[in-house]
N, C-alpha and C positions, 0 to 999 in steps of 0.2 A: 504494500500500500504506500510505496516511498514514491512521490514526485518530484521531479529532476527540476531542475531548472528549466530544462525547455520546457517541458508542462509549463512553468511560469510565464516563459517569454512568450511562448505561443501562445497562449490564453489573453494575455496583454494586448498581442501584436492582431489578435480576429478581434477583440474588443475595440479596441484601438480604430479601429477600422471600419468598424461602423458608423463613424462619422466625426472627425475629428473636431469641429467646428462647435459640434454644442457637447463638448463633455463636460461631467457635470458632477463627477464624483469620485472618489477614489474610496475603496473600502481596504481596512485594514483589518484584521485581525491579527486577537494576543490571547497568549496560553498563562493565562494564571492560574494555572495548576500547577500541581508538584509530578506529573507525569506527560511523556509526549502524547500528541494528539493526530488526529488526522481527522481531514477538513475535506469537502465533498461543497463545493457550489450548484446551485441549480438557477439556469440567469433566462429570465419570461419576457420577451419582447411580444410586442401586437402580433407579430407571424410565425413565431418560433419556438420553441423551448430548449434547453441544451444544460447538460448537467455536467461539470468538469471537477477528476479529482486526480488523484490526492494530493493535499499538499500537508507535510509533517511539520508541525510545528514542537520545536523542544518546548519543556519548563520555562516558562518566563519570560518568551520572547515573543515578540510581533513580526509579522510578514504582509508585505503588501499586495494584494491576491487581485485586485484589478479594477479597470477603471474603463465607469459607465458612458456610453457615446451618447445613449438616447433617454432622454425626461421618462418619459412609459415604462421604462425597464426596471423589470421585479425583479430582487435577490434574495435566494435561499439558501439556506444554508441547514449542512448536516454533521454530524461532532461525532466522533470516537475516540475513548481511550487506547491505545496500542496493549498495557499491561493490566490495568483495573478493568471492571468490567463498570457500565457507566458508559454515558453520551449526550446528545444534546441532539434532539426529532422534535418532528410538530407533524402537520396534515395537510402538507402540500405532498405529494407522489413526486419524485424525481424516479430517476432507473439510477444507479451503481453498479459499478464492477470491480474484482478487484483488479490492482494495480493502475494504473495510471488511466484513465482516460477522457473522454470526449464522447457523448452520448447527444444523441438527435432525438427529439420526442419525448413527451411524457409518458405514452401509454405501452401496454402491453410487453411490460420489460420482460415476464417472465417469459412469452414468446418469442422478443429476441436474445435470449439469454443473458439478461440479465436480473439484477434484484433490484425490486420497489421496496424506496424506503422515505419514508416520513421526513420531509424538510420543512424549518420553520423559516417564515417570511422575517428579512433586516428590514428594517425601515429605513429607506435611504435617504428622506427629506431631501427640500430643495436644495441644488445647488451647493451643498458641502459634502467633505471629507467626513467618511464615515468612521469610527472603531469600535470593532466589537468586540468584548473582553468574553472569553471563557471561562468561565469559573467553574467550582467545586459543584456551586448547588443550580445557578440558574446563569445564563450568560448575560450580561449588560450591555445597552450602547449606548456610547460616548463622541458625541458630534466635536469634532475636533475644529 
């Protein structure tokens, strides 16, 4: 479930690319836990869906996971612990898979082999810098 850097870039560089002219956010995410995590986005434009993971984040640190082109655009997000058992779900349906990937569509993951799993909606407000802290009991965000 380890994402490489090009996971990163790449995710940046299709985001990035949707319209360079009105972007309008950058989200961050930060692991204040005492164990690593991995991190599973689910990003909802007006015509699309598309679910991108993983990205590991250690103990205590932040990573910058990507930055939105279009106002309309919904972000979710999904949490696991790597060695505790424990996460962070809500009721939005993304698809997952493991190790690294890039998924098209919300439905019928188990058809295309993959797993549905429970994403919970960031709030990305207008126009700012989003972070979202992971914590122990419930995760927070912090408009930067």
């Amino acid at each position: 479930m380890k994402a490489g850097v090009g996971c990163v870039l790449f995710l940046a560089t299709l985001l990035l690319g949707l319209n360079v002219s009105t972007a309008r956010a950058d989200l961050t995410a930060c692991n204040q836990t005492g164990e690593e995590i991995a991190i599973a986005l689910g990003v909802q434009t007006p015509s699309q869906a598309t679910s991108y993971g993983w990205w590991v984040l250690a103990p205590q640190t932040c990573q910058s996971l990507l930055n939105l082109g279009e106002a309309s655009t919904k972000v979710y997000a999904y949490a696991e612990h790597h060695v505790v058992a424990g996460g962070w779900s809500g009721e939005e349906t993304f698809c997952v898979a493991t190790g690294q990937f890039e998924i098209s569509g919300r439905d019928k993951c188990f058809a295309r082999g993959y797993k549905p799993v429970g994403f919970f909606e960031i709030d990305m407000k207008s126009s700012q810098d989003m972070r979202y802290d992971f914590v122990d009991s419930e995760g927070s965000e912090t408009t930067q």
